[in-house]
C-alpha positions in Angstrom: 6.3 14.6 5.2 4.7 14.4 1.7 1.4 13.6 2.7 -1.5 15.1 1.3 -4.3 16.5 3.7 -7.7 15.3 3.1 -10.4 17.4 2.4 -13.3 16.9 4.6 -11.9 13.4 6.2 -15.6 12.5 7.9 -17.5 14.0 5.4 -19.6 11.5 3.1 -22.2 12.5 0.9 -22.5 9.8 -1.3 -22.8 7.1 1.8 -25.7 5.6 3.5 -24.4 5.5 7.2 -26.9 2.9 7.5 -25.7 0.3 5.3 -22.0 0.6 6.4 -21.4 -0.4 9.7 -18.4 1.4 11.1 -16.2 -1.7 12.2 -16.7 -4.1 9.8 -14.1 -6.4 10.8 -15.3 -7.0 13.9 -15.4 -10.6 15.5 -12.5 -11.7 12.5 -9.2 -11.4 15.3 -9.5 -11.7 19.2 -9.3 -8.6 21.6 -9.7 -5.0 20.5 -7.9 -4.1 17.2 -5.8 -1.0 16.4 -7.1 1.2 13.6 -5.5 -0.8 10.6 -2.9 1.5 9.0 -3.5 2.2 5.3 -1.2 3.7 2.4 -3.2 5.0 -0.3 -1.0 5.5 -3.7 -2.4 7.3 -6.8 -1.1 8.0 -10.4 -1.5 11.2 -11.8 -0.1 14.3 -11.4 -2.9 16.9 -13.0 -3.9 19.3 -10.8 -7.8 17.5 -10.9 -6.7 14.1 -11.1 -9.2 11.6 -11.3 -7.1 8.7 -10.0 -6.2 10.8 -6.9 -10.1 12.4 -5.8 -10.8 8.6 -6.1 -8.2 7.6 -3.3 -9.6 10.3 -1.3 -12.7 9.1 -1.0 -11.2 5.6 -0.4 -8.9 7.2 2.3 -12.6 9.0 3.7 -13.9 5.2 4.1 -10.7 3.8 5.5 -11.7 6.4 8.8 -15.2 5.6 8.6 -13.9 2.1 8.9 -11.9 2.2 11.8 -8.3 2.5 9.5 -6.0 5.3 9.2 -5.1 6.7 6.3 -2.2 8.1 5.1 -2.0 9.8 1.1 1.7 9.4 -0.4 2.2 13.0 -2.4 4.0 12.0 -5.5 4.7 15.4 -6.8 8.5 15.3 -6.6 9.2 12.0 -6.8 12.1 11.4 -9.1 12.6 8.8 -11.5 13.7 5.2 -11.0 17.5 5.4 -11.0 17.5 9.3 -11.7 19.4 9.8 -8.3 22.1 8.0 -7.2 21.4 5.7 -4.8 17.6 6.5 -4.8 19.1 8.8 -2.2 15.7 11.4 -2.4 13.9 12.5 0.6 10.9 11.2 -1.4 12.0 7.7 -1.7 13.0 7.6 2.0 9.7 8.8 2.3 7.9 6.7 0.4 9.5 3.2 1.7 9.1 4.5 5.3 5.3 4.9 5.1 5.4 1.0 3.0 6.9 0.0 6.0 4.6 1.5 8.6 1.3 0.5 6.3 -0.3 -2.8 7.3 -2.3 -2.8 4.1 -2.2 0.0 0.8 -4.7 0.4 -1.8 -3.4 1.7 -5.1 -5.1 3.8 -7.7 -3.9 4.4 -11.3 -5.5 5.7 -14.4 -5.7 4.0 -17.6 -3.2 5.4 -20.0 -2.0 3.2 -23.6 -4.2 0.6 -22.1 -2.1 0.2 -19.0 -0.8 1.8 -15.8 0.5 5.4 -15.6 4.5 6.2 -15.6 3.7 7.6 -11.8 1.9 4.9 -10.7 4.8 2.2 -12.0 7.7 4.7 -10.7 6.0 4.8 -7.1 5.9 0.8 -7.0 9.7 0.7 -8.6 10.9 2.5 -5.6 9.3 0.2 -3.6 12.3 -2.4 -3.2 11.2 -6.3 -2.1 14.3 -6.0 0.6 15.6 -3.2 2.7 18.4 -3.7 4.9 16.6 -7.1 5.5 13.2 -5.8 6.0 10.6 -6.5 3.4 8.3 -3.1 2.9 5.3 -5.0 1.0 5.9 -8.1 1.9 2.7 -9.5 4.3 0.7 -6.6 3.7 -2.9 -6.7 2.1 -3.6 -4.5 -0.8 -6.7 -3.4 -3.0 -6.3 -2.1 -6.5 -8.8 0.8 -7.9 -8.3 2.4 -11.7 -9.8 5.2 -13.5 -10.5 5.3 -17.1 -11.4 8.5 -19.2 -13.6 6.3 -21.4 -15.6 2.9 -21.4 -14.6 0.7 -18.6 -11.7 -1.3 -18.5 -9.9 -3.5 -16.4 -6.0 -3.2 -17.8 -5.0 -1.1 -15.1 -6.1 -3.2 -12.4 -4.9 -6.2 -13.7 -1.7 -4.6 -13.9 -1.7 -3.7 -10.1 -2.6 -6.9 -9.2 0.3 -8.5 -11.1 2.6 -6.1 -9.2 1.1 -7.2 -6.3 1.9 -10.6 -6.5 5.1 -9.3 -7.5 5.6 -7.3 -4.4 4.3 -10.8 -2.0 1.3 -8.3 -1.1 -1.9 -10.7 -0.3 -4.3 -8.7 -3.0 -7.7 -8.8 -1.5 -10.8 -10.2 -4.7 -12.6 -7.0 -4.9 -11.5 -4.3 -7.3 -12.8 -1.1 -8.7 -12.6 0.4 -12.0 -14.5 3.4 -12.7 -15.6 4.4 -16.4 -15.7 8.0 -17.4 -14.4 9.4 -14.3 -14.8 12.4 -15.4 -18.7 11.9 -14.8 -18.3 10.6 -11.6 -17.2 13.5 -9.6 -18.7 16.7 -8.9 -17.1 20.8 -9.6 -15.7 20.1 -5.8 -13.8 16.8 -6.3 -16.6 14.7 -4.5 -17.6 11.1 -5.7 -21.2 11.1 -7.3 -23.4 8.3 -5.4 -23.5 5.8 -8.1 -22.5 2.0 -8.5 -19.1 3.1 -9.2 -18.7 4.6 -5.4 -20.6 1.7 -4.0 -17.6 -0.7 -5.3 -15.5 1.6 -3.9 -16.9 1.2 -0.6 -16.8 -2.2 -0.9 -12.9 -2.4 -2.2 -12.0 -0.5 1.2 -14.5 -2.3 3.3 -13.4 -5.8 2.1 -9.9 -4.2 2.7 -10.3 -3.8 6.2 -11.6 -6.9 6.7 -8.8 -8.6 4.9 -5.8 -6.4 7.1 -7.3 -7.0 10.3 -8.2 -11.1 10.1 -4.5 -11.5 8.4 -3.0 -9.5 11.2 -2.1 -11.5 13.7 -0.5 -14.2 11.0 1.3 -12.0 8.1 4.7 -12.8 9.2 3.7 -16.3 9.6 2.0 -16.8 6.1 5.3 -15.2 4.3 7.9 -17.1 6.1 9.5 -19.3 3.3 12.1 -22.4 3.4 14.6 -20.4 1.0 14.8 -17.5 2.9 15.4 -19.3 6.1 17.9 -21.6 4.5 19.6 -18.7 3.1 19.7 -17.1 6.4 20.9 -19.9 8.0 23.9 -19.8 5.0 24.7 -16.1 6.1 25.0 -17.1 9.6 27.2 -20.5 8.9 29.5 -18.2 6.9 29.9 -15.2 9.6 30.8 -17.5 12.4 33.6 -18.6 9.9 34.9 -16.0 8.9 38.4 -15.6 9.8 39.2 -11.6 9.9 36.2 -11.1 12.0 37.5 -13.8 14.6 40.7 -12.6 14.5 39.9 -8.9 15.2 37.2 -10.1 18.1 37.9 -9.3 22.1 39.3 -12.5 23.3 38.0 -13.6 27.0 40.5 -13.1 29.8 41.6 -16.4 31.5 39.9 -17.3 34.6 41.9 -15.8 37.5 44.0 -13.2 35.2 
């Protein structure tokens, strides 16, 4: 699959063990809870790209959390549109792992003042139906940006606007790190710093959110029109007179 490993998954440098309890979400839903799974999505395609060491590190705190983590790998993903069909292994790809995540958190940089082309083509492949399952739809998601100069919050408002888009329940915290190239050491690791601490807090808030919205995320999305409309589809199946007339009719009793 195109999922990228992750580089020392349980190792943390920049984290103080103590402060960050390793089940945060404890106590929020009844019984034991399965790890919460986790799509992380990133923008950039440079071979040290900011956007994406930052959704490592994220993806390191969804384990420390209890989650699991999966990376989506970009890197031959084509265009909206550019194959017929969307039929790419890396679309099929792509909306299969949106359709196993319980919650994603997406990562772009700033480019223009806005989201990167990668980042937007990722979401655009992420349709709001598919063969009448939703792959966003119910699922919680955080929003992270990088920015190769003073901080800025384009990107993430951005995200969150596709979020809504997407009927994703976007989670209040956010991160947005300034000069990223600052933040991160000759190894790809996070610098401890107040930038990395919101991180932690954007993935433990996440979490949180995904586990307590678990047991009701089908519940909380179910709408009138879509019901109605379903209830249309059905009215007009039952009626329709080629299916009828081509259906196995019952024998007589005693034929």
């Amino acid at each position: 699959m195109r999922l990228r490993s992750l580089p020392d998954p349980d190792h943390l440098p920049a984290l103080q063990p103590r402060h960050a309890p390793r089940r945060p979400a404890d106590g929020l839903a009844a019984g034991a809870q399965a790890p919460p799974k986790i799509l992380l999505l990133y923008g950039s395609l440079r071979e040290r790209s900011y956007s994406r060491l930052a959704i490592e590190e994220a993806a390191r705190l969804v384990r420390w959390f209890g989650g699991e983590p999966r990376i989506f790998d970009p890197s031959d993903l084509p265009l909206p549109g550019q194959v017929p069909g969307d039929d790419h292994p890396a679309v099929h790809e792509l909306r299969q792992l949106s359709l196993w995540s319980e919650g994603q958190v997406w990562c772009s940089p700033e480019r223009h003042g806005q989201i990167s082309g990668v980042m937007k083509a990722q979401i655009d492949h992420l349709p709001l139906s598919l063969g009448g399952i939703r792959p966003t739809q119910g699922r919680t998601l955080a929003v992270m940006q990088v920015s190769g100069g003073s901080q800025s919050f384009n990107s993430v408002n951005t995200l969150r606007l596709l979020g809504r888009w997407m009927r994703m329940f976007t989670i209040p915290n956010q991160s947005s790190v300034a000069q990223a190239f600052r933040q991160f050491d000759e190894a790809g690791r996070m610098l401890p710093s107040g930038y990395y601490e919101r991180i932690v807090d954007v993935v433990e808030e996440l979490i949180r959110f995904t586990v307590l919205l678990r047991p009701h995320a089908a519940q909380l999305v179910d709408r009138y029109s879509e019901r109605r409309q379903a209830a249309d589809t059905a009215v007009a199946a039952a009626n329709d007179l080629s299916s009828i007339a081509i259906a196995p009719q019952a024998k007589p009793a005693g034929g």
